[in-house]
N, C-alpha and C positions, 0 to 999 in steps of 0.2 A: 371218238376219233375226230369229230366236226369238231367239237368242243375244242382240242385241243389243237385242230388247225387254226382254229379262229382267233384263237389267243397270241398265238403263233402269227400268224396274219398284221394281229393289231400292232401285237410290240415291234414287226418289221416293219408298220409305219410307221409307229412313234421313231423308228431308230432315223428313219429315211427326214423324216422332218427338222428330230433333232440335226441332222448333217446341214438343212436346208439352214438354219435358225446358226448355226455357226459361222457359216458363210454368208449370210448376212452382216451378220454381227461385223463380222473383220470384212466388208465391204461398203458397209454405210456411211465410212468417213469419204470416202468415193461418192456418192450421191451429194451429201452436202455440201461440201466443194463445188461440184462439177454442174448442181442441179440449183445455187442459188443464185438469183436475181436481184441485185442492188435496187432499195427501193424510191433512190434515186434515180435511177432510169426510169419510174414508171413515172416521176412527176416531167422528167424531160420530152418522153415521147405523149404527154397526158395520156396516159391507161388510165380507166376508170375503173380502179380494180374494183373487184366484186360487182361491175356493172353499177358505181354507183362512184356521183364526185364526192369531193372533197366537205360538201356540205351534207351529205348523206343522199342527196336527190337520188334516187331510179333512172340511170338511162333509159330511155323510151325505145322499146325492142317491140312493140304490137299493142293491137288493140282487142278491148274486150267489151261483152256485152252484158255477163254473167255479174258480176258484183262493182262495187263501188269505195273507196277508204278516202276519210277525207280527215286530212289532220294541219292541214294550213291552208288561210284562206288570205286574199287581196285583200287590204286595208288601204285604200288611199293607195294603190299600187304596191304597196310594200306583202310582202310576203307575211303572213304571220301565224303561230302557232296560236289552235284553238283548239275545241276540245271535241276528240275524233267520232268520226263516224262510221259506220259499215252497215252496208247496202248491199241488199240479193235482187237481184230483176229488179230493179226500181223501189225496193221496200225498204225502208228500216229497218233494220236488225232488232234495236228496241220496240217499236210495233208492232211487226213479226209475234214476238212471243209475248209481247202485250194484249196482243188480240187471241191469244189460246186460252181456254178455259183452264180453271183448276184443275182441275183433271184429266185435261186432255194432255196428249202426246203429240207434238207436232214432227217428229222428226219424218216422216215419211211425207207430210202435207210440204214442209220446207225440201223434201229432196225431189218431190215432182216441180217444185217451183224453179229449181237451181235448174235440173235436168231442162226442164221443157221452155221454161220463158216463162208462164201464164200462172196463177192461182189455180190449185185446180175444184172446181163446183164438186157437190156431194158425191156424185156417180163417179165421177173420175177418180176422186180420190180413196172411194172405199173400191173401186174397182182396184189399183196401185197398191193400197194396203193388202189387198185381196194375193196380186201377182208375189209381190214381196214374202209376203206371208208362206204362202206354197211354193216360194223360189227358195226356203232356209233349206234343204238337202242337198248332201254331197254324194258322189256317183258311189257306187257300190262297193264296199271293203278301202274306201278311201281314207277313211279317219286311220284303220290299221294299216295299209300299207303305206300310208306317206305321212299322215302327220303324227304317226306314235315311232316310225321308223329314225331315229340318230337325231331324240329329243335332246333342247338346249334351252338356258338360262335365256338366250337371244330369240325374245318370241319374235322380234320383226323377222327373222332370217328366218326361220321357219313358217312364217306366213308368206314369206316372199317365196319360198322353196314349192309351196301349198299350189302359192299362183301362177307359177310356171307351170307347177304339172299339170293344172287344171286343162289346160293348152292342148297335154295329148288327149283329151276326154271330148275335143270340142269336135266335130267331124264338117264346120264351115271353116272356109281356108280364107275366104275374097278377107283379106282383112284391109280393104279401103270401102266396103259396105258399110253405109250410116245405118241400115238394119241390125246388119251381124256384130256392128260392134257398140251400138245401145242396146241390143239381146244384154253381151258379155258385161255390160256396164252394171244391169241389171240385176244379172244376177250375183258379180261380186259384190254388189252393196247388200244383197241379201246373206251372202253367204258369209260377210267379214266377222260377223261376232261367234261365229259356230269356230272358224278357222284361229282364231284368237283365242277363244276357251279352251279348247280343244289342245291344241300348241301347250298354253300352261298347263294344264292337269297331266299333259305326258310328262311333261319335264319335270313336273312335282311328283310322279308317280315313280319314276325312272331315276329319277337325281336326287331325289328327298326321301325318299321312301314312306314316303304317302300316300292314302288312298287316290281311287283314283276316279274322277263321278263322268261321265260321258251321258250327261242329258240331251235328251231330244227336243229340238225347238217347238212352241207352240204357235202355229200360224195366227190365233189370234189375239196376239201379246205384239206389244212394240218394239222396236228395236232394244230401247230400254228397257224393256220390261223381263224381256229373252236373254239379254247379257245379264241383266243378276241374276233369273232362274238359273243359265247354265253354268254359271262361275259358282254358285251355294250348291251345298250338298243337300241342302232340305229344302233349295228351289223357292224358298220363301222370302219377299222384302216387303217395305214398309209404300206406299205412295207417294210418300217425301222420297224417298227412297231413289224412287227411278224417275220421278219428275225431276230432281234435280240433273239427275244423271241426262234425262233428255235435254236439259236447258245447255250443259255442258256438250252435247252432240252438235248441237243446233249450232253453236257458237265457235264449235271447230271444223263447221262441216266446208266454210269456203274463206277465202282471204284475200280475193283478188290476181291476180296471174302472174306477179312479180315472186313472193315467196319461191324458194330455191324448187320443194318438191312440185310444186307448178307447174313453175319453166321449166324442170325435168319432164314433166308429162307433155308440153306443149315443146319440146325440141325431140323427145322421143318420136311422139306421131310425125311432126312435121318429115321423120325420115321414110313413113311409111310401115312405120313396121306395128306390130298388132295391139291389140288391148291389154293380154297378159303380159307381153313383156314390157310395154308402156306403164301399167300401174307395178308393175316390178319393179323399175328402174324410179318412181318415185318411192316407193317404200325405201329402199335404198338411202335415196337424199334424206326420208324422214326421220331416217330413227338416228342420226349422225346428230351430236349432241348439241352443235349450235343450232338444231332446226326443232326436233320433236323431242328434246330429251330436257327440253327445260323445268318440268314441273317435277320432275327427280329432281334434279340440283334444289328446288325451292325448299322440301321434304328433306332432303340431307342438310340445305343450311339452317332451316329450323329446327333439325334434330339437336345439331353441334350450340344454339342460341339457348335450347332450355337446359341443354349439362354443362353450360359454361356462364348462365348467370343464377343467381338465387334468389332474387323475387321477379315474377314476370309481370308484376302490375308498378315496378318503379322504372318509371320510362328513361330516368338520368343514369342506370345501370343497362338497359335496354340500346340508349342510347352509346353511350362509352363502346361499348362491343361492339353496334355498327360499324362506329370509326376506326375500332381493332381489324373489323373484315375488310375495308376500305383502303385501311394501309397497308393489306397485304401481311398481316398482324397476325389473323384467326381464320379458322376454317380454312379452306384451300388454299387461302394465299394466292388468289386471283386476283383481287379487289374490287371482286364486285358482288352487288349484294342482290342475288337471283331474284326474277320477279320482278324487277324494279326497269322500267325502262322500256324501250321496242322501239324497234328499227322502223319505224312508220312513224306510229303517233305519239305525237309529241303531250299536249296539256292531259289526257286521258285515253283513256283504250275503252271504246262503248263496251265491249265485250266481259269486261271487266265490271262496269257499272252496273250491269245487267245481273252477272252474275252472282253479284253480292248478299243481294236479297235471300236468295234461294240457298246460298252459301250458309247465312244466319240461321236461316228456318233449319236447316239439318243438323249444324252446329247444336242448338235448342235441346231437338229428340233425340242426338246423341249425349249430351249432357256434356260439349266439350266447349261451353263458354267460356272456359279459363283459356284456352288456345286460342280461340276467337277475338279475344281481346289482345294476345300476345300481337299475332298477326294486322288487327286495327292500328296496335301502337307502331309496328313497324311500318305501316302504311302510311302513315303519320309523321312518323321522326326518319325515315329514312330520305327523304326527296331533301331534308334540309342539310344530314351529313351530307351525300351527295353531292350538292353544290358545294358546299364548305371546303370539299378536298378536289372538286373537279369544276373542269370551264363546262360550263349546262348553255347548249345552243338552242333547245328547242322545249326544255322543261323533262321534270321526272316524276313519273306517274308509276302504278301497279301495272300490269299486264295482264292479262286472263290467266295465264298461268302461275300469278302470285296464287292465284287459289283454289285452283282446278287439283293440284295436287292434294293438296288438303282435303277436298270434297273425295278424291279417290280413298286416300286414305282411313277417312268416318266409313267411306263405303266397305272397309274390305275388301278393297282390289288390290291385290299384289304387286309390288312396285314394277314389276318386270313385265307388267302389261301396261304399265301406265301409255306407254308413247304407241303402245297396239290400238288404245281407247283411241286417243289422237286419227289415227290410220283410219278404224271405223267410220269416225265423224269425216275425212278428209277425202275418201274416195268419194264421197258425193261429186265436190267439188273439183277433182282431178276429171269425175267422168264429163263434168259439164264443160271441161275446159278439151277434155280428149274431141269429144264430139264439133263443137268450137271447132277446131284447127282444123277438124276433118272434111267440116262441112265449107269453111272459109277460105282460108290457105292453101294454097298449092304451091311453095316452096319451104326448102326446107332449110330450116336455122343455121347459119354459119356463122357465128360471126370472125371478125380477123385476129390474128394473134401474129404481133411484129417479130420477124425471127432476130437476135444480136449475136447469133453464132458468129464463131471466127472459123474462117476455112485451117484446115491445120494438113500441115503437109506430109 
């Protein structure tokens, strides 16, 4: 009887949708019309759309204390593109993980650094590893009733569905406490790789019909180290393995407070409203494809680069197909060729240069030097198509996500976590920026939007 309400149930919402999905349809010529804006108006009234001129600069909307991006410097007064930097508390980024041992894991040393301001000394930081470690569990029957309940292909939405609910389990309310909401800071950076695993193997269980592994975290594993045991069935990875994976956390973990999922975090609190729905409301902004979804599109354009050329070590065949993607030719017919470029740094992306190293080494013990080289030569021949068919203001470089995707890939992460991995690394830097606003600011973000309505009678 249940069985057969419930089927009953589902197909009168699919029918109620379908009705929604029709009216839509025959009403969206209505929106376009009525909802666009001449994008000559915006140079008349100067909007700086996307919060940015004409030259790409950042409107200046706050200040920060937490990181650093430096990708043009004064020359004799003049503005000039150089080659970028990124800065946590006063550190270099290259530094940073310069200063880790072979075999250490720095992701937790860099997120007391983001969180708190200071380096933290030996006590503090095995104390930290300690909290994090015994903060990996979820409240009781949580994985089954919320995250295996109305699994999807869209782990961010599901993580984001995760982090709401967590809300009803919390039993403090004051949410303008710098206590109670560095506790909740806390804890979702410990909990994000259980809620992200977790997320896919339902969906793979449910939608693929796949087994299905629900491992338990080991408190004394690293971040990295706990996301490939819980993602494998045999819980087993290499050292390369998850040091890269760590260098890849480290490198996404902050980016300065301009980034979209950022200023999502820092206009959400500024309204007062709490931790969960604040890092909610940036997952949101992340996984929307011009923000967190770029090292999929890298992975897709170099799928469509090796079934569309036939030697991957002749760069003048390598080359030709670029110009193919450029002109809107091949592959999506965007004309752009992913990877290549970033909205900041202009002569290089450190994160990127960082990367590369540890990119190589895995490449290696995977045995996929031949890809490795593909990627080099696009690295190589794509800044010159680039200019050849486009006006270059500030130069073209790789991005961290020219290769991040790739590194997921050697690993075995399923595409559909790729932009969750992002999230993991990102909540650091969302909580360092939530606390920020909470502790600094006390108004909240408005900014103005010119109304050109016409009164209509």
């Amino acid at each position: 009887m249940n069985t057969t309400k419930n089927k009953a149930d589902r197909k009168s919402y699919s029918e109620r949708l379908a009705a929604i999905t029709r009216y839509a349809e025959k009403k969206r010529e209505l929106c376009d019309t009525n909802d666009r804006i001449s994008i000559e108006l915006y140079k008349e009234y100067g909007v700086k759309r996307g919060l940015r001129d004409e030259n790409g600069e950042g409107v200046l909307t706050g200040l920060t204390n937490i990181s650093k991006i430096i990708s043009f410097k004064k020359v004799d007064g003049v503005k000039t593109p150089c080659k970028g930097e990124l800065w946590y508390r006063g550190y270099d980024v290259k530094t940073l993980i310069g200063a880790l041992g072979e075999n250490e894991f720095g992701f937790e040393k860099i997120a007391y650094l983001l969180l708190f301001g200071q380096m933290p000394n030996k006590t503090e930081l095995n104390e930290f590893k300690k909290l994090i470690g015994q903060s990996r569990s979820l409240p009781t029957n949580f994985t089954r009733d919320v995250i295996m309940k109305a699994p999807t292909a869209d782990i961010m939405n599901t993580m984001t569905r995760s982090i709401l609910t967590l809300s009803s389990y919390d039993t403090e309310y004051n949410t303008g406490d710098i206590r109670t909401n560095l506790r909740r800071c806390i804890q979702l950076i410990s909990i994000f790789p259980l809620l992200a695993a977790y997320s896919y193997h339902a969906y793979n269980h449910y939608e693929n019909d796949e087994s299905m592994y629900i491992h338990r975290p080991d408190p004394n594993l690293s971040t990295a180290e706990n996301l490939l045991m819980l993602l494998r069935p045999d819980k087993k990875y290499t050292p390369i393995e998850a040091k890269v994976l760590d260098t890849a956390l480290i490198l996404h973990m902050e980016h300065g407070g301009g980034n979209n999922s950022t200023f999502t975090t820092r206009v959400v609190t500024s309204s007062g409203s709490d931790t969960y729905s604040t890092v909610a409301a940036a997952m949101s902004s992340l996984k929307g494809p011009k923000h967190g979804g770029a090292n999929i599109k890298v992975v897709e354009m170099m799928q469509d680069i090796k079934a569309n050329i036939k030697n991957v070590e002749d760069k003048d065949e390598i080359e030709a197909y670029l110009t193919r993607i450029v002109d809107k030719e091949a592959f999506d017919k965007k004309g752009l060729i992913y990877g290549m470029g970033h909205a900041v740094y202009s002569l290089s992306d450190p994160r990127e240069e960082v990367f590369k190293k540890y990119v190589e080494q895995l490449a290696i013990e995977k045995h996929r030097e031949k890809d490795l080289l593909l990627y080099n030569s696009i690295e190589e021949l794509a800044p010159k198509v680039i200019a050849a068919k486009r006006r270059i203001y500030k130069g073209v470089s790789p991005n961290v996500d020219f290769y991040s995707g790739f590194v997921y890939e050697m690993l075995d992460i399923p595409l559909e976590l790729y932009t969750a991995i992002f999230a993991i690394a990102r909540i650091v830097g969302w909580s360092a920026h939530h606390i920020e606003e909470l502790v600094t600011t006390d108004k909240i973000i408005r900014p103005a939007y010119m109304s050109i309505m016409e009164k209509q009678e």
